[in-house]
N, CA, C and O atoms as a GROMACS GRO file, in nm:
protein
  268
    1UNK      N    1   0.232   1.950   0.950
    1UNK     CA    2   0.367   1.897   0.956
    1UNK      C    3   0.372   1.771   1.042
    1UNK      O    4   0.444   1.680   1.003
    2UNK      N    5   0.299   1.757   1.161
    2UNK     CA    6   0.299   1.643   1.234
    2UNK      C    7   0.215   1.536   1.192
    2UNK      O    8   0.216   1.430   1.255
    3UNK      N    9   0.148   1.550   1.099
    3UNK     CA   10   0.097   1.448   1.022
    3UNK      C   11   0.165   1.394   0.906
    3UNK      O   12   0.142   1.284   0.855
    4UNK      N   13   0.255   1.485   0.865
    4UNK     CA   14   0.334   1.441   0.727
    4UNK      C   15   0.438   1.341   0.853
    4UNK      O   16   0.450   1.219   0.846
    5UNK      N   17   0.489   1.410   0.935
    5UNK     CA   18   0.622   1.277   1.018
    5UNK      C   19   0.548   1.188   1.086
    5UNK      O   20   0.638   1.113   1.125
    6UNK      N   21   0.426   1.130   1.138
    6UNK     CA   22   0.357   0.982   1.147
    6UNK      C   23   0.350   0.990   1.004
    6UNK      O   24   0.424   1.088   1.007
    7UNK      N   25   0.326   0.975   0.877
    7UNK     CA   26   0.331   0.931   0.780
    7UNK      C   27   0.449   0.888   0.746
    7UNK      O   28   0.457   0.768   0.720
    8UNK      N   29   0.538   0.950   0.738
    8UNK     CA   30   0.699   0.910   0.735
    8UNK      C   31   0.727   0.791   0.805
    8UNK      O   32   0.770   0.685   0.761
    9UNK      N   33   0.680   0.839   0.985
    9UNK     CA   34   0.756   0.707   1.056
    9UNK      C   35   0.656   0.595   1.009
    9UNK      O   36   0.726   0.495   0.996
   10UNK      N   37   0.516   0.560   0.973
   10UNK     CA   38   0.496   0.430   0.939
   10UNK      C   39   0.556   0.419   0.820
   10UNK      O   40   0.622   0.316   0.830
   11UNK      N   41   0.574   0.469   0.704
   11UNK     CA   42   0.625   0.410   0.620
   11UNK      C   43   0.753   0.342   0.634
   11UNK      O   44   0.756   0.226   0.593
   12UNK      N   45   0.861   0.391   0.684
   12UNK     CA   46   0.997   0.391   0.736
   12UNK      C   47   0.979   0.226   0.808
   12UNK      O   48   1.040   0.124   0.780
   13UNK      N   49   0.853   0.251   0.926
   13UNK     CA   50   0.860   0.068   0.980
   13UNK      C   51   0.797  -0.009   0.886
   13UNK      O   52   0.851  -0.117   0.862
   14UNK      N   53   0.698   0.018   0.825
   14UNK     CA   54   0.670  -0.086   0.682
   14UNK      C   55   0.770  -0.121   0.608
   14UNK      O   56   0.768  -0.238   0.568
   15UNK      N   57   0.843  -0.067   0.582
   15UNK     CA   58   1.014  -0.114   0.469
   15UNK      C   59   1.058  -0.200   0.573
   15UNK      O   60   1.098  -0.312   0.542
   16UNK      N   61   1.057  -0.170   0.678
   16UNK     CA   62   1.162  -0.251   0.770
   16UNK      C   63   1.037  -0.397   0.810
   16UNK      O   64   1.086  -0.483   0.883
   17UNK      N   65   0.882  -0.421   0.762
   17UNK     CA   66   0.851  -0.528   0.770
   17UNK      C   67   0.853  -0.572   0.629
   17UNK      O   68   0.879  -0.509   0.526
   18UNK      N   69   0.803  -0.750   0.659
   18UNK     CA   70   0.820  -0.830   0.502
   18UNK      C   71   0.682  -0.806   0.456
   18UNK      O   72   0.574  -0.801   0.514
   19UNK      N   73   0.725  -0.791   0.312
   19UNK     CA   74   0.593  -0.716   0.245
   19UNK      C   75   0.482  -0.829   0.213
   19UNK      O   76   0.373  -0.798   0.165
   20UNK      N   77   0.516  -0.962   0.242
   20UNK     CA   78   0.431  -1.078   0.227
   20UNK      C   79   0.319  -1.036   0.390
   20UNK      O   80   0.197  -1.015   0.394
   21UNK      N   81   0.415  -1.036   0.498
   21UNK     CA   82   0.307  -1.005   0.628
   21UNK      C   83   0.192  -0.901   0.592
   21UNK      O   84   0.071  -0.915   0.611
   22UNK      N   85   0.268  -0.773   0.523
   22UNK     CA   86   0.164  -0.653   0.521
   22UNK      C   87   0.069  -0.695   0.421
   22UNK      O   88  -0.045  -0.651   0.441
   23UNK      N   89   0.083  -0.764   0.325
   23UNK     CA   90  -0.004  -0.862   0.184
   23UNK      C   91  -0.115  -0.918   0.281
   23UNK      O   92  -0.233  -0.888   0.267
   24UNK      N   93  -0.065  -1.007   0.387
   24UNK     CA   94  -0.141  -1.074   0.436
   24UNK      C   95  -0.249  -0.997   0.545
   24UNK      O   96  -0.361  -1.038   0.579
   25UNK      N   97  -0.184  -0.883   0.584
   25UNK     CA   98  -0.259  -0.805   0.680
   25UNK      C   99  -0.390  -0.722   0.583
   25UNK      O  100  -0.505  -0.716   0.627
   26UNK      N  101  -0.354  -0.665   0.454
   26UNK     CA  102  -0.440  -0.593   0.376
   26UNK      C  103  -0.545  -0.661   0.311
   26UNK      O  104  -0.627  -0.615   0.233
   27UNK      N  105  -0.526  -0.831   0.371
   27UNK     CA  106  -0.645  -0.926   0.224
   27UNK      C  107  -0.732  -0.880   0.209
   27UNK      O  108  -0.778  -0.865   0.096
   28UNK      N  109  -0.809  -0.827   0.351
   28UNK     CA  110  -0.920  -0.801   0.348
   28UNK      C  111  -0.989  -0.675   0.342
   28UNK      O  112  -1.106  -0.656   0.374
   29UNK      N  113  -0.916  -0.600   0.303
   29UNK     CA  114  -0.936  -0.479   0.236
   29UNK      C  115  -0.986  -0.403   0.180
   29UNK      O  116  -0.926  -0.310   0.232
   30UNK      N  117  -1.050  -0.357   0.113
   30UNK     CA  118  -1.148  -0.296  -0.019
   30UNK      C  119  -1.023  -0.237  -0.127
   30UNK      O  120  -0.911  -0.201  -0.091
   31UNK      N  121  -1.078  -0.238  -0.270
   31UNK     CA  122  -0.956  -0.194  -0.314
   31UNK      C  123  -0.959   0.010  -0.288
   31UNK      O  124  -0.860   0.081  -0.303
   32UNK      N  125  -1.053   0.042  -0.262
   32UNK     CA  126  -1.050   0.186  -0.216
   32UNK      C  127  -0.961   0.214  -0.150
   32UNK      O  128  -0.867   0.281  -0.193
   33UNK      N  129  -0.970   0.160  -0.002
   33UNK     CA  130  -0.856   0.201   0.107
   33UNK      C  131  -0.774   0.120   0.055
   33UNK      O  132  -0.674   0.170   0.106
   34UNK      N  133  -0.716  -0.006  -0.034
   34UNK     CA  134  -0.606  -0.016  -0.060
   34UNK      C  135  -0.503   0.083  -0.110
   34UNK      O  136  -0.382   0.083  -0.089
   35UNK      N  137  -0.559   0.146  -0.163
   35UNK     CA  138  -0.563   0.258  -0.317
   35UNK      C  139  -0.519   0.385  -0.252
   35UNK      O  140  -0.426   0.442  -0.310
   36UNK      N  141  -0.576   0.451  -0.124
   36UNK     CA  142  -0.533   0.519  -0.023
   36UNK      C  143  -0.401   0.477   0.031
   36UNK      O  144  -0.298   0.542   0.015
   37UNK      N  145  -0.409   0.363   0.097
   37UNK     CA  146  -0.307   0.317   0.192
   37UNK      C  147  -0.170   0.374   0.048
   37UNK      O  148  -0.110   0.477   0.015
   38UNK      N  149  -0.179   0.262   0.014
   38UNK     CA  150  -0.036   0.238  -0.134
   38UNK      C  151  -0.023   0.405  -0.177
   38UNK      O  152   0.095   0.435  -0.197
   39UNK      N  153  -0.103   0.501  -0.192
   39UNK     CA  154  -0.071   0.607  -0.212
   39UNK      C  155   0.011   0.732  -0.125
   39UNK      O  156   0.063   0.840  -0.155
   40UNK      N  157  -0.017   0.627   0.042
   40UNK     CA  158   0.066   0.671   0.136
   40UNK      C  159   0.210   0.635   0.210
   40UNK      O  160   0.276   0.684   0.302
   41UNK      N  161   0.220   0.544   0.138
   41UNK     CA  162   0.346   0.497   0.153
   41UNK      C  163   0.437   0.518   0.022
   41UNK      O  164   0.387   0.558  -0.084
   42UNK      N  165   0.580   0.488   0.034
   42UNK     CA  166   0.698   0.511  -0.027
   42UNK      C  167   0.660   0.428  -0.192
   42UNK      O  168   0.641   0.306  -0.186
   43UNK      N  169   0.648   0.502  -0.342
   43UNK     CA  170   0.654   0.415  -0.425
   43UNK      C  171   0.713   0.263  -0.445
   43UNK      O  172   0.658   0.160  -0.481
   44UNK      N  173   0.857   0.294  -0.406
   44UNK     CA  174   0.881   0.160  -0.437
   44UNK      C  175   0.850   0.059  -0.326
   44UNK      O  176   0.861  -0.056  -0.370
   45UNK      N  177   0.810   0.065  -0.181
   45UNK     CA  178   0.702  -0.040  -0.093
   45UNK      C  179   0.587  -0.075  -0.149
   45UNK      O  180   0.550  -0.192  -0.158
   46UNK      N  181   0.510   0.048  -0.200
   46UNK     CA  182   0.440   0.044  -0.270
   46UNK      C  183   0.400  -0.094  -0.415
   46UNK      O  184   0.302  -0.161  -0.447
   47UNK      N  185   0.512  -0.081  -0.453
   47UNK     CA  186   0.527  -0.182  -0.576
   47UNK      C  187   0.546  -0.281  -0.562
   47UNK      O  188   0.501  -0.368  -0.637
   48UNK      N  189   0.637  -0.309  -0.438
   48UNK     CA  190   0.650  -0.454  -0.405
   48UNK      C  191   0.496  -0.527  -0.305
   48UNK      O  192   0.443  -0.636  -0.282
   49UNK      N  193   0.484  -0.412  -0.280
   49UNK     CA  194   0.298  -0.483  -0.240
   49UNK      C  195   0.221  -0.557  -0.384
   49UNK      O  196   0.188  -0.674  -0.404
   50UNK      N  197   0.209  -0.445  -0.463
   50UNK     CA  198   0.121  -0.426  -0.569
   50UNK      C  199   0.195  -0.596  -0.643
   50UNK      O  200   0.125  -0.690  -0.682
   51UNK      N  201   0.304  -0.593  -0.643
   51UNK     CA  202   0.384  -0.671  -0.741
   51UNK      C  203   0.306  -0.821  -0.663
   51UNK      O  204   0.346  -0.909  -0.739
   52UNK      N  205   0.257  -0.861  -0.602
   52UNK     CA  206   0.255  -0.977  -0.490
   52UNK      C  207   0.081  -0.983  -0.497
   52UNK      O  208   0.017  -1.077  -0.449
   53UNK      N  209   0.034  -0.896  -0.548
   53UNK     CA  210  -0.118  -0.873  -0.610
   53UNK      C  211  -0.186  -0.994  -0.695
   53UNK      O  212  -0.101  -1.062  -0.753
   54UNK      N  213  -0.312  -1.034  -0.715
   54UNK     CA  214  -0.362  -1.101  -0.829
   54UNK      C  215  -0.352  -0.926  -0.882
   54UNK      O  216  -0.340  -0.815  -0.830
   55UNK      N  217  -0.366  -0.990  -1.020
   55UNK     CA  218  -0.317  -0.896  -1.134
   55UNK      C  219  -0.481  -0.847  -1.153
   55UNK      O  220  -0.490  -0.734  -1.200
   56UNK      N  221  -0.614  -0.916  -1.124
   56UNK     CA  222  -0.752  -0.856  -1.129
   56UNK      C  223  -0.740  -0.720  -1.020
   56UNK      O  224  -0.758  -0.600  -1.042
   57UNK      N  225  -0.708  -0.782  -0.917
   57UNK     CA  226  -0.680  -0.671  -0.770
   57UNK      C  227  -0.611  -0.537  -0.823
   57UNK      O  228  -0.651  -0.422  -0.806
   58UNK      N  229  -0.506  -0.578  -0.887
   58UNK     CA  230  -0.384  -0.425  -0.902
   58UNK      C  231  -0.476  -0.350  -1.024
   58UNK      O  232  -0.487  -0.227  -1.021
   59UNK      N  233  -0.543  -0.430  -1.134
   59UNK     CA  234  -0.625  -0.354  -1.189
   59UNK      C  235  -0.716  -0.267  -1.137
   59UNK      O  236  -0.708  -0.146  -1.156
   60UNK      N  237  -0.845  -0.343  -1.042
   60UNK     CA  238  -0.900  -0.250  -0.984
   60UNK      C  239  -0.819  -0.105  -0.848
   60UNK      O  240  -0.875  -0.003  -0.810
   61UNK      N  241  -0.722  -0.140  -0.822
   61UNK     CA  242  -0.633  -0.106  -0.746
   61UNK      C  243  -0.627   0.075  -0.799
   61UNK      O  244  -0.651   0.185  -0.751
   62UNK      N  245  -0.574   0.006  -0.946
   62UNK     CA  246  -0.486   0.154  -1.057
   62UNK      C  247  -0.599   0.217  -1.083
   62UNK      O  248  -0.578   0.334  -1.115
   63UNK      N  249  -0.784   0.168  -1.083
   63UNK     CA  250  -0.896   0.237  -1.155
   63UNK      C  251  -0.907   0.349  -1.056
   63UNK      O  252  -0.916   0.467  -1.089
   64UNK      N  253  -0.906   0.291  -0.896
   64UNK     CA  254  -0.924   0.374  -0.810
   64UNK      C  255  -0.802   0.471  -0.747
   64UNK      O  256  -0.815   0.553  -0.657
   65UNK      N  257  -0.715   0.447  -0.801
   65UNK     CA  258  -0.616   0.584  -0.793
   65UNK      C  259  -0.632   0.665  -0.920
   65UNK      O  260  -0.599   0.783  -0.920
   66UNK      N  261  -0.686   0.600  -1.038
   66UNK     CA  262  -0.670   0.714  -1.156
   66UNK      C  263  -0.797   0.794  -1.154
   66UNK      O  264  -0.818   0.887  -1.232
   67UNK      N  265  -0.920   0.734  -1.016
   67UNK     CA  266  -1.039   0.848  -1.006
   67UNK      C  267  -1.000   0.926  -0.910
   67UNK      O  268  -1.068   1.023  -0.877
   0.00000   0.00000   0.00000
């Protein structure tokens, strides 16, 4: 349970940052733990990340959530 509410409260301050900063914080990333991260946060934060993506990235992005 105390891991599901730190999951909550970062997501909750991620909405409340601009999703271009968190874009810029994740460049360097792998798309694995991208794929993690985006699966831990709120769908629609989620999308507006993904949406701000090269469209090669969100591909490999969707391979590694659909394994």
């Amino acid at each position: 349970m105390e891991n599901q509410q730190i999951t909550n409260d970062i997501s909750t301050l991620l909405e409340k940052t601009n999703v271009n900063l968190v874009l810029h914080a994740l460049q360097e990333e792998n798309e694995h733990s991208l794929a993690i991260f985006l699966l831990t946060i709120s769908p629609k934060y989620s999308a507006s990340i993904l949406s701000r993506m090269k469209s090669e990235q969100r591909n490999d992005i969707a391979r590694e959530i659909a394994v």
